[in-house]
PDB file of N, CA, C and O in Angstrom:
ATOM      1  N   UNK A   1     -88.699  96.177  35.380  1.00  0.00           N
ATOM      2  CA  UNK A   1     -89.161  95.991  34.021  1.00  0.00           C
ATOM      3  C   UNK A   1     -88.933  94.520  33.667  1.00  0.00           C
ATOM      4  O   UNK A   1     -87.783  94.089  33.753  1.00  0.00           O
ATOM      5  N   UNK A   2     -90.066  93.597  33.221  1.00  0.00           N
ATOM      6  CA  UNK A   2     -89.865  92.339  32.974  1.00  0.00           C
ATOM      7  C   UNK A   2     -89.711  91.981  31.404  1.00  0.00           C
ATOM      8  O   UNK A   2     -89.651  92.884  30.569  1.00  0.00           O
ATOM      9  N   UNK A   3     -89.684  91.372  31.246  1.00  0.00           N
ATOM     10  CA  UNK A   3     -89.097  90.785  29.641  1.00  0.00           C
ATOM     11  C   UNK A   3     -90.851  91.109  28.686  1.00  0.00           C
ATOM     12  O   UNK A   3     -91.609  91.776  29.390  1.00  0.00           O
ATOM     13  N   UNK A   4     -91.411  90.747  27.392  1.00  0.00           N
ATOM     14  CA  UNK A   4     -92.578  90.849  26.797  1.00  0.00           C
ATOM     15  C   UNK A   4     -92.963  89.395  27.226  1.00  0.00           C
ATOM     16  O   UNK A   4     -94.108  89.235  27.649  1.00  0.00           O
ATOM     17  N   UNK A   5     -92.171  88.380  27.165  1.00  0.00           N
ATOM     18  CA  UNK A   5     -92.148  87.097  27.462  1.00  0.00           C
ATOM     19  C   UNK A   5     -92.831  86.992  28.536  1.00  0.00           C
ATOM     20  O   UNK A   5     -94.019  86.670  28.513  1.00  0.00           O
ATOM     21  N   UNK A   6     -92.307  87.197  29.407  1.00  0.00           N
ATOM     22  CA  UNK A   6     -92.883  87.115  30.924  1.00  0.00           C
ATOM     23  C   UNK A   6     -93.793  87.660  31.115  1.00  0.00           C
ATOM     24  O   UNK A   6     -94.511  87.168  31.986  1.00  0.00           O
ATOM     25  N   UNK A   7     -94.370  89.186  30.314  1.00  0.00           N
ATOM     26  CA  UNK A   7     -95.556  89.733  30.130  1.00  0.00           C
ATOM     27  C   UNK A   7     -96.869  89.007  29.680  1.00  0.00           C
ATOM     28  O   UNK A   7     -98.016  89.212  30.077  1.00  0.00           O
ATOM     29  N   UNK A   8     -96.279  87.832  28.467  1.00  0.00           N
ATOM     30  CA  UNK A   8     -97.375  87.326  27.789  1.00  0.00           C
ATOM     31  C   UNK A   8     -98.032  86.322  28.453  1.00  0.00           C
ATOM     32  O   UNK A   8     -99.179  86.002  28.141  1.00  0.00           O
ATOM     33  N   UNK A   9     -96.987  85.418  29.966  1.00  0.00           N
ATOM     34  CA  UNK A   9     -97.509  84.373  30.648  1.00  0.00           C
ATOM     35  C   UNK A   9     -98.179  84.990  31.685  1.00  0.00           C
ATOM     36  O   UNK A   9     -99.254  84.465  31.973  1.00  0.00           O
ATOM     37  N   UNK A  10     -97.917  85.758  32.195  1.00  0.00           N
ATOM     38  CA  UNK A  10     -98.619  86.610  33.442  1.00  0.00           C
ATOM     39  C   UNK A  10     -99.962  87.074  32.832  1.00  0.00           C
ATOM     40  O   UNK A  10    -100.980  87.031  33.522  1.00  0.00           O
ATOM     41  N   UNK A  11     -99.987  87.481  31.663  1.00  0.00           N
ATOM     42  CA  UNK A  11    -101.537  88.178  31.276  1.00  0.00           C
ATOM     43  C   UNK A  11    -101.624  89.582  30.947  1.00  0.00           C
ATOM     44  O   UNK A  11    -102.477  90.130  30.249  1.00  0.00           O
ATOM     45  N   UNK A  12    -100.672  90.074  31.516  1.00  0.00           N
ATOM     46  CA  UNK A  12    -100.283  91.483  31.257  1.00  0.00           C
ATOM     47  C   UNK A  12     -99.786  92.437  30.109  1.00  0.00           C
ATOM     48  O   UNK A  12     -99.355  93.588  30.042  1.00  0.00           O
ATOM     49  N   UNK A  13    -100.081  91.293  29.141  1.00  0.00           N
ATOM     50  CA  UNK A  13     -99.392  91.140  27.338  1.00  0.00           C
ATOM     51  C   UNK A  13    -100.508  90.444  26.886  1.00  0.00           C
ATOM     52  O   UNK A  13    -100.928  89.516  27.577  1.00  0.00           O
ATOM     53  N   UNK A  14    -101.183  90.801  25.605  1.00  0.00           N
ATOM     54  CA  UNK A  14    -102.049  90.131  24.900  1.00  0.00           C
ATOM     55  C   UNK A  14    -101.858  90.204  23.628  1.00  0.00           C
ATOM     56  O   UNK A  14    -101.405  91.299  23.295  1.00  0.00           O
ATOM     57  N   UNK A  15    -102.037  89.412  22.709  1.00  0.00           N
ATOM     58  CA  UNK A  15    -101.706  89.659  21.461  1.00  0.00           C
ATOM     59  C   UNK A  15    -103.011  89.789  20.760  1.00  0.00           C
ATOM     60  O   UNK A  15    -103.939  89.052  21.094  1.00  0.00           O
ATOM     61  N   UNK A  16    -103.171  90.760  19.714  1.00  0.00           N
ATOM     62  CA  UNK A  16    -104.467  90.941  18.919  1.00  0.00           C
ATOM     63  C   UNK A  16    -104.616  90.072  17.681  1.00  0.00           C
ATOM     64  O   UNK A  16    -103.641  89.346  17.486  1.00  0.00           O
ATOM     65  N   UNK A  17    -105.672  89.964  16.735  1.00  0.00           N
ATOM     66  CA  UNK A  17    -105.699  89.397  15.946  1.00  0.00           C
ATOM     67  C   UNK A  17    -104.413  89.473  14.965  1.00  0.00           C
ATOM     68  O   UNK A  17    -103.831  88.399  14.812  1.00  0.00           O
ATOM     69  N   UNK A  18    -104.189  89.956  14.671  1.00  0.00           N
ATOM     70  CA  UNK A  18    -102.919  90.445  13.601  1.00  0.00           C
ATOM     71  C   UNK A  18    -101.332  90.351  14.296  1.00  0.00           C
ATOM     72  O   UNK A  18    -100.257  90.780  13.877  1.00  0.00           O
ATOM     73  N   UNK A  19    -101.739  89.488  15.719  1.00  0.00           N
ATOM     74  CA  UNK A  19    -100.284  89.106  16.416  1.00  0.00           C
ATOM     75  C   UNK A  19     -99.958  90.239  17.143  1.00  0.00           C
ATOM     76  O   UNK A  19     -99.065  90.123  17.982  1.00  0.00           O
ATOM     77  N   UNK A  20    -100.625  91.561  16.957  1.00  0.00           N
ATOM     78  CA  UNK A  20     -99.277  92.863  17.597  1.00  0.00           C
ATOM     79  C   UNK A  20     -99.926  92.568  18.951  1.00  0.00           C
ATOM     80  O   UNK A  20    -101.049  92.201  19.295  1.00  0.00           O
ATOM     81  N   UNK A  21     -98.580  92.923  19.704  1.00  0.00           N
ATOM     82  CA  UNK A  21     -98.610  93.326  21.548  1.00  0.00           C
ATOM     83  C   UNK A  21     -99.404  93.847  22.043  1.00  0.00           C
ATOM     84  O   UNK A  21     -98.942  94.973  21.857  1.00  0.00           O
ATOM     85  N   UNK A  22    -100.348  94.032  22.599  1.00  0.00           N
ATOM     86  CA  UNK A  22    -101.295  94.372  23.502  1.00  0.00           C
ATOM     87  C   UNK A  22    -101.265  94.805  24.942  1.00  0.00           C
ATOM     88  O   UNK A  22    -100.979  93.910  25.737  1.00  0.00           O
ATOM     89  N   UNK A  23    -101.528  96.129  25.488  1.00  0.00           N
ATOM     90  CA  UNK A  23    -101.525  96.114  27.163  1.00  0.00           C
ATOM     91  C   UNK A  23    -102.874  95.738  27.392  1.00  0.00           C
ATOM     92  O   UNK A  23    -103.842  96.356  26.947  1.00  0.00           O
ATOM     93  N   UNK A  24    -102.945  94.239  28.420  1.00  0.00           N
ATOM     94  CA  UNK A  24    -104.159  93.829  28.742  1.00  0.00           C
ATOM     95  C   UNK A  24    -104.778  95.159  29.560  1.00  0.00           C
ATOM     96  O   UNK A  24    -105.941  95.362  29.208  1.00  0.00           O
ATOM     97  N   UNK A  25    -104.419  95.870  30.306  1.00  0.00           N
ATOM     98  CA  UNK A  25    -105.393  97.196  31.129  1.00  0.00           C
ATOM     99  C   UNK A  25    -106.309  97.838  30.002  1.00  0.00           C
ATOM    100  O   UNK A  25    -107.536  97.874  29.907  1.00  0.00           O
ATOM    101  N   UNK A  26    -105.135  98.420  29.040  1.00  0.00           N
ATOM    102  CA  UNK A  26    -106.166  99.394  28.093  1.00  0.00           C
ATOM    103  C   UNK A  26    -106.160  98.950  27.033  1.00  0.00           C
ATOM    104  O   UNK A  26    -106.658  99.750  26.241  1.00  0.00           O
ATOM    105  N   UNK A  27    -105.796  97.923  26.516  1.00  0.00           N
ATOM    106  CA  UNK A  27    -105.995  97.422  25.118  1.00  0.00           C
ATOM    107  C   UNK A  27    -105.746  98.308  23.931  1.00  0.00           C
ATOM    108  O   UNK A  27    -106.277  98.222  22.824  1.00  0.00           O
ATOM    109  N   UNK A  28    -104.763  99.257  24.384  1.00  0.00           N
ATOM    110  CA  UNK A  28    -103.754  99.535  23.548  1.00  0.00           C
ATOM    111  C   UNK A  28    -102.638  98.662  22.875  1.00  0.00           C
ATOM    112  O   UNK A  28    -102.180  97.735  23.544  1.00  0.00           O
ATOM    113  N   UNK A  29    -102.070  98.921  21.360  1.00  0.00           N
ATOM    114  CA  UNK A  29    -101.003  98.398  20.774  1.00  0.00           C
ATOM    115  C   UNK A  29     -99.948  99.092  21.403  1.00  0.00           C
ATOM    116  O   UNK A  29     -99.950 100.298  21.649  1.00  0.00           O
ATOM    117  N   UNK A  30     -99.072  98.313  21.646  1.00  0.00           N
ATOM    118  CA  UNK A  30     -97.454  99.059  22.367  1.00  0.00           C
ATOM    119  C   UNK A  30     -96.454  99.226  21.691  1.00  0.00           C
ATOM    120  O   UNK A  30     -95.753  98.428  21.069  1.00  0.00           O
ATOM    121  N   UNK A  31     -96.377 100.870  21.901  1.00  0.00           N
ATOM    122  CA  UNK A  31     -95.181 101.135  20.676  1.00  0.00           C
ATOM    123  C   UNK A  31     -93.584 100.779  21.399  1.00  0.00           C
ATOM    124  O   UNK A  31     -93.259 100.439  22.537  1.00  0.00           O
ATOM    125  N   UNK A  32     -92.775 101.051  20.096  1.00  0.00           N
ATOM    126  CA  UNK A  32     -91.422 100.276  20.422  1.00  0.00           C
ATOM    127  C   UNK A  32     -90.404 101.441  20.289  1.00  0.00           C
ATOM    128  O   UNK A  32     -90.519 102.374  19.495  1.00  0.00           O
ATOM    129  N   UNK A  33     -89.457 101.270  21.118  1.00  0.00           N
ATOM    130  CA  UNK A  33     -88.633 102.516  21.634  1.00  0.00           C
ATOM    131  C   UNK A  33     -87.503 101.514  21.151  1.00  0.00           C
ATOM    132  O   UNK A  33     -87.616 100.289  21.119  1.00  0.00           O
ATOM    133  N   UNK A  34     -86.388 102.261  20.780  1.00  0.00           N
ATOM    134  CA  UNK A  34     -84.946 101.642  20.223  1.00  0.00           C
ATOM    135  C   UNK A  34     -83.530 102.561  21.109  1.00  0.00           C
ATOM    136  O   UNK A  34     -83.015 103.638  20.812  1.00  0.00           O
ATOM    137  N   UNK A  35     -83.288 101.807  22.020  1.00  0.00           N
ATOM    138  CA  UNK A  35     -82.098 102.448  22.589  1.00  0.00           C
ATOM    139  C   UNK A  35     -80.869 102.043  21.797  1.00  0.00           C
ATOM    140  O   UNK A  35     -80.473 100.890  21.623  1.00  0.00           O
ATOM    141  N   UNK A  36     -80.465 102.876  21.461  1.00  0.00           N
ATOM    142  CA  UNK A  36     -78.819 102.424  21.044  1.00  0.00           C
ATOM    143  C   UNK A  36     -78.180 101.878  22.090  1.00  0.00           C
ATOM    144  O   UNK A  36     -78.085 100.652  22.018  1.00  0.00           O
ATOM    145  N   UNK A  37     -77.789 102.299  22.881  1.00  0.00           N
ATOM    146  CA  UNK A  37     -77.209 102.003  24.005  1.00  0.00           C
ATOM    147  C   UNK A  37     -77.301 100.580  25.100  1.00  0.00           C
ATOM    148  O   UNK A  37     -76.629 100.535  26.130  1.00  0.00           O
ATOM    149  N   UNK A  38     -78.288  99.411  24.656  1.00  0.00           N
ATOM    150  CA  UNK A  38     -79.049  98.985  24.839  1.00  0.00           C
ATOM    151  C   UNK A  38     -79.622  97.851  24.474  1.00  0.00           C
ATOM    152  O   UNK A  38     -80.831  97.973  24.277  1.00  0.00           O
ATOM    153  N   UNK A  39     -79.097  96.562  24.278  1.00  0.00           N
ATOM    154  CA  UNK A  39     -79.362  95.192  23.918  1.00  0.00           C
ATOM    155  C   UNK A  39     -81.351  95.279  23.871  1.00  0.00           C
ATOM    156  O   UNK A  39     -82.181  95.666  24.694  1.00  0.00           O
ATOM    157  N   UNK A  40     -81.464  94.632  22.298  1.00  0.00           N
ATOM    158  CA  UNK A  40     -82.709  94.819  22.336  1.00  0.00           C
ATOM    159  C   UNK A  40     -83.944  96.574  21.976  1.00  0.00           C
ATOM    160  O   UNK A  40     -83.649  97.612  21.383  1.00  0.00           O
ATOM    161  N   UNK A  41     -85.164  96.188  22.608  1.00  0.00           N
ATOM    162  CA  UNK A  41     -85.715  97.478  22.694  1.00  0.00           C
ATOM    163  C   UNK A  41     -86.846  97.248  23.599  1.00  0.00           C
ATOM    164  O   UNK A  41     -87.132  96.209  24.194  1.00  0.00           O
ATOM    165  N   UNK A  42     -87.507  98.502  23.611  1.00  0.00           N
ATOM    166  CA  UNK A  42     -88.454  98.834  24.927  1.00  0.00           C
ATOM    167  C   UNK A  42     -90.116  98.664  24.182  1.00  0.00           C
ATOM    168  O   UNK A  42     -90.257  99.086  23.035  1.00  0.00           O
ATOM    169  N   UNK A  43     -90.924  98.238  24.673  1.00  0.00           N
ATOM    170  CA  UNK A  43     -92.299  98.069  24.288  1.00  0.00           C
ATOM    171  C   UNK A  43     -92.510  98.931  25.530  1.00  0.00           C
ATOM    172  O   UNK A  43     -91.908  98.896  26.603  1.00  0.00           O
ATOM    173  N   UNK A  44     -93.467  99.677  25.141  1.00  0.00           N
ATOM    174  CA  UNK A  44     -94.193 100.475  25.890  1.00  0.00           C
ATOM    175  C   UNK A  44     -95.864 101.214  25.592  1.00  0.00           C
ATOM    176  O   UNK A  44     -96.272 101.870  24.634  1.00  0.00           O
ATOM    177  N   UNK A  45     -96.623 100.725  26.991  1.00  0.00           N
ATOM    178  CA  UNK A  45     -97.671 101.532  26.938  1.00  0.00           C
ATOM    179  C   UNK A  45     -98.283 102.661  26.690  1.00  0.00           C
ATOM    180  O   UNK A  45     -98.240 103.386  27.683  1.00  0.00           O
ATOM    181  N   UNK A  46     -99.028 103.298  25.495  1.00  0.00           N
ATOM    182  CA  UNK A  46     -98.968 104.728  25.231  1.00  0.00           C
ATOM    183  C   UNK A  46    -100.036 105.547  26.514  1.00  0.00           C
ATOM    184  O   UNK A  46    -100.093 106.752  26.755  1.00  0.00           O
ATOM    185  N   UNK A  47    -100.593 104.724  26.997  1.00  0.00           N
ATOM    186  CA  UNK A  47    -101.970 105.330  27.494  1.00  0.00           C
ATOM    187  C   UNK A  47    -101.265 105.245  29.558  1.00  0.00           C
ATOM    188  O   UNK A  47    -101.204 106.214  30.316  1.00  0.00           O
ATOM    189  N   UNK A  48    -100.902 103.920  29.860  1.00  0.00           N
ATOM    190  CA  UNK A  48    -100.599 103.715  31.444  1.00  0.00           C
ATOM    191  C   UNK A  48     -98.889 103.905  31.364  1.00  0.00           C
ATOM    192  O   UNK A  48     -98.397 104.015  32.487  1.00  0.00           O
ATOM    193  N   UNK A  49     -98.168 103.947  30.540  1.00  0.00           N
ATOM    194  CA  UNK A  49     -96.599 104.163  30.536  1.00  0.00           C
ATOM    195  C   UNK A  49     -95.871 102.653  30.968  1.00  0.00           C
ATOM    196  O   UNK A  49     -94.661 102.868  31.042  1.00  0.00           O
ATOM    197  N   UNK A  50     -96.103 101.533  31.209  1.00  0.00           N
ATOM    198  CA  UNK A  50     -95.636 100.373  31.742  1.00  0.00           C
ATOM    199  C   UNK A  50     -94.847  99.945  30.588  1.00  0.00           C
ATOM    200  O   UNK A  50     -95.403  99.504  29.582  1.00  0.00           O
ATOM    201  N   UNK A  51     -93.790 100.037  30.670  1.00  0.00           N
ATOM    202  CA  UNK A  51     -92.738  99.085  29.881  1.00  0.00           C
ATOM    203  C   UNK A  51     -92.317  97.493  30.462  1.00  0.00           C
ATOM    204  O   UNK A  51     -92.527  96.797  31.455  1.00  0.00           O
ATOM    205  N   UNK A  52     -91.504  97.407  29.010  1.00  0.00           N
ATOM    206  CA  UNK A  52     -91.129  95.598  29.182  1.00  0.00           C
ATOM    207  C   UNK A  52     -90.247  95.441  28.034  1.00  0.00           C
ATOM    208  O   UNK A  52     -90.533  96.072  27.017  1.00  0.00           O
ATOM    209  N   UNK A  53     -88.970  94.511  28.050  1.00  0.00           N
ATOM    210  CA  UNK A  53     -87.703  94.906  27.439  1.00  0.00           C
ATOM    211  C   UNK A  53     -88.117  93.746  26.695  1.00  0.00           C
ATOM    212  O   UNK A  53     -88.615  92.719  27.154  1.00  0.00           O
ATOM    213  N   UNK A  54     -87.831  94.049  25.379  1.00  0.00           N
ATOM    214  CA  UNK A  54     -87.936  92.677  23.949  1.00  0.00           C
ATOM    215  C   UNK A  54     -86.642  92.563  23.665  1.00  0.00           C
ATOM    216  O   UNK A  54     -85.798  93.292  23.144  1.00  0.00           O
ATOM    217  N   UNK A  55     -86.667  91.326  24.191  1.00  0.00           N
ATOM    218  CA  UNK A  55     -84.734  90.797  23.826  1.00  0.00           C
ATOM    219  C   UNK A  55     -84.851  90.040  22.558  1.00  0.00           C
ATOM    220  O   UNK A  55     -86.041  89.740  22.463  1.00  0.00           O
ATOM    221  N   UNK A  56     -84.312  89.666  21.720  1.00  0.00           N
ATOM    222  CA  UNK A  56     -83.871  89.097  20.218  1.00  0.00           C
ATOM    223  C   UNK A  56     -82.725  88.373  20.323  1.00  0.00           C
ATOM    224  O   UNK A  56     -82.225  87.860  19.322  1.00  0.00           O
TER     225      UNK A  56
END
């Protein structure tokens, strides 16, 4: 699992007009998962399942 960061230089992250996260495959918005347990949270694909960890 790579960072959103590293997602957005690779291509594999797109941002839409309105800034939100994007999976370049399906051009879905990626919802955000909150681990307690867990520095940060999870962006994830609703449609292909591919996550990527958003550190703060």
């Amino acid at each position: 699992m790579e960072s959103t960061r590293k997602g957005l230089r690779s291509g594999a992250i797109t941002k839409d007009t309105y800034e939100r996260l994007t999976c370049a495959e399906c051009k879905k918005t990626l919802k955000t998962r909150n681990d307690p347990d867990e520095i940060g949270s999870i962006r994830a694909c609703p449609d292909c399942g591919t996550e990527w960890r958003e550190l703060r």
